[in-house]
C-alpha positions as YAML, in Angstrom:
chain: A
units: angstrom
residues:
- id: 1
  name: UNK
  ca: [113.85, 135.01, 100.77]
- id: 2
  name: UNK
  ca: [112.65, 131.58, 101.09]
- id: 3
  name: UNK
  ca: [113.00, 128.51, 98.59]
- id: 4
  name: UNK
  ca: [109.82, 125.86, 98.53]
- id: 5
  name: UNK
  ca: [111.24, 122.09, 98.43]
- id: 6
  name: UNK
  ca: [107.90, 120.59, 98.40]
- id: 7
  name: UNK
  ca: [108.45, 119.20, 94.12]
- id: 8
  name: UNK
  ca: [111.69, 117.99, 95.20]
- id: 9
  name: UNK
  ca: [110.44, 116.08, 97.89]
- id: 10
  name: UNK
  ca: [107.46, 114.57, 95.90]
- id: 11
  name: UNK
  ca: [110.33, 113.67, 93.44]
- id: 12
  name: UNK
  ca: [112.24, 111.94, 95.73]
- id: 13
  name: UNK
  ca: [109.21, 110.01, 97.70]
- id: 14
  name: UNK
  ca: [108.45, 108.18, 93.96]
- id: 15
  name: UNK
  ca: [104.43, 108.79, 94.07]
- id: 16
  name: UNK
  ca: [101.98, 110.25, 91.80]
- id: 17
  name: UNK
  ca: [101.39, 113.23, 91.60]
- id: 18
  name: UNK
  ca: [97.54, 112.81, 90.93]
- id: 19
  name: UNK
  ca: [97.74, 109.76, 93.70]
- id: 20
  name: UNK
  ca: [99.02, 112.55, 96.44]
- id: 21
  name: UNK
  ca: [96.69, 114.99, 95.09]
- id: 22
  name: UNK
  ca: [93.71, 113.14, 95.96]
- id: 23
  name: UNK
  ca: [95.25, 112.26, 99.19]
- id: 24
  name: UNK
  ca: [95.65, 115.65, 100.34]
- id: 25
  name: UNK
  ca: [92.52, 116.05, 99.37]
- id: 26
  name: UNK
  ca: [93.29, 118.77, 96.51]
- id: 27
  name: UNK
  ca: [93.70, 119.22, 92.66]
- id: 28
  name: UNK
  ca: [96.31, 118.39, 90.83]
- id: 29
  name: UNK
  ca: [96.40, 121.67, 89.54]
- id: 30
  name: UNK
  ca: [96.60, 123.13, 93.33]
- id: 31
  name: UNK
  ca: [99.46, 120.92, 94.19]
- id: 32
  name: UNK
  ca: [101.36, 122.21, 91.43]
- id: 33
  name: UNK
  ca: [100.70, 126.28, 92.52]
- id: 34
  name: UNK
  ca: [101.88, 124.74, 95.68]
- id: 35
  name: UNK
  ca: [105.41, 122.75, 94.17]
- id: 36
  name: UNK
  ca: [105.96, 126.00, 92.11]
- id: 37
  name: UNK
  ca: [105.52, 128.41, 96.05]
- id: 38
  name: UNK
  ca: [102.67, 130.32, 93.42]
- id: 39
  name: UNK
  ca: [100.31, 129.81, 96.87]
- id: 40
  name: UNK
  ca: [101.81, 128.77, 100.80]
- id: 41
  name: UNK
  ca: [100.39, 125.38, 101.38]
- id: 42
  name: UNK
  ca: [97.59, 125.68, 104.37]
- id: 43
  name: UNK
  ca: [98.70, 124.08, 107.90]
- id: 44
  name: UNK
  ca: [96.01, 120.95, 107.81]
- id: 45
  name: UNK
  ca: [96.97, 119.91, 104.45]
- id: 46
  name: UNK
  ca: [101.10, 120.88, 104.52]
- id: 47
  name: UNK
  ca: [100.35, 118.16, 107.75]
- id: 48
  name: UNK
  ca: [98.80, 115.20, 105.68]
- id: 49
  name: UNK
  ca: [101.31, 116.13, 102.66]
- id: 50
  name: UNK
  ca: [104.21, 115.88, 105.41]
- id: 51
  name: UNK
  ca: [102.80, 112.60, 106.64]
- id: 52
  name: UNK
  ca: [102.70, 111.06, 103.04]
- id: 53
  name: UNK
  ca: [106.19, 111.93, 102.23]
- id: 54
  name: UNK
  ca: [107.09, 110.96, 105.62]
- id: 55
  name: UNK
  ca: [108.89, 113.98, 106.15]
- id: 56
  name: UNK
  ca: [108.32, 117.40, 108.69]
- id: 57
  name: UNK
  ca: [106.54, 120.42, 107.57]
- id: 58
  name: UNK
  ca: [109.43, 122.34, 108.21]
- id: 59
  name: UNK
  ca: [111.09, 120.53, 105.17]
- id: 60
  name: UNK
  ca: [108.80, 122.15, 102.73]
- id: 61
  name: UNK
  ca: [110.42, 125.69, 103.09]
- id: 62
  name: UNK
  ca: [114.37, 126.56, 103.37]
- id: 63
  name: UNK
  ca: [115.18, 130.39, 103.96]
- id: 64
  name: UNK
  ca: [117.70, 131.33, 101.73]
- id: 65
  name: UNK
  ca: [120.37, 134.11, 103.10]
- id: 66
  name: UNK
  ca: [120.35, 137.76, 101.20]
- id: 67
  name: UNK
  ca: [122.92, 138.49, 99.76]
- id: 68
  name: UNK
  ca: [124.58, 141.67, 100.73]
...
């Protein structure tokens, strides 16, 4: 199972939503399906999204452990 930190890290970086939106080159409303994991965020713009909230990629996704 995996966890999406990408609204948590747009939290903490203080910017607009609509500001990073149009940076990324996307809707507001398609940043949001990504924050909420409703669609994976594509490699070219998870890149410029990383770059803006000077973070990796990799930070955007956490694998959670099953439990057993």
């Amino acid at each position: 199972m995996w966890k999406c930190n990408i609204e948590a890290l747009i939290k903490e970086s203080g910017l607009r939503k609509d500001y990073i939106a149009e940076k990324i080159k996307v809707s507001p409303r398609q940043l949001r399906k990504y924050e909420k994991f409703e669609l994976f965020i594509p490699a070219e713009t998870g890149l410029l999204l990383a770059e803006l909230l000077n973070c990796k990629f990799d930070d955007f996704y956490e694998k959670i452990k099953d439990k057993e």
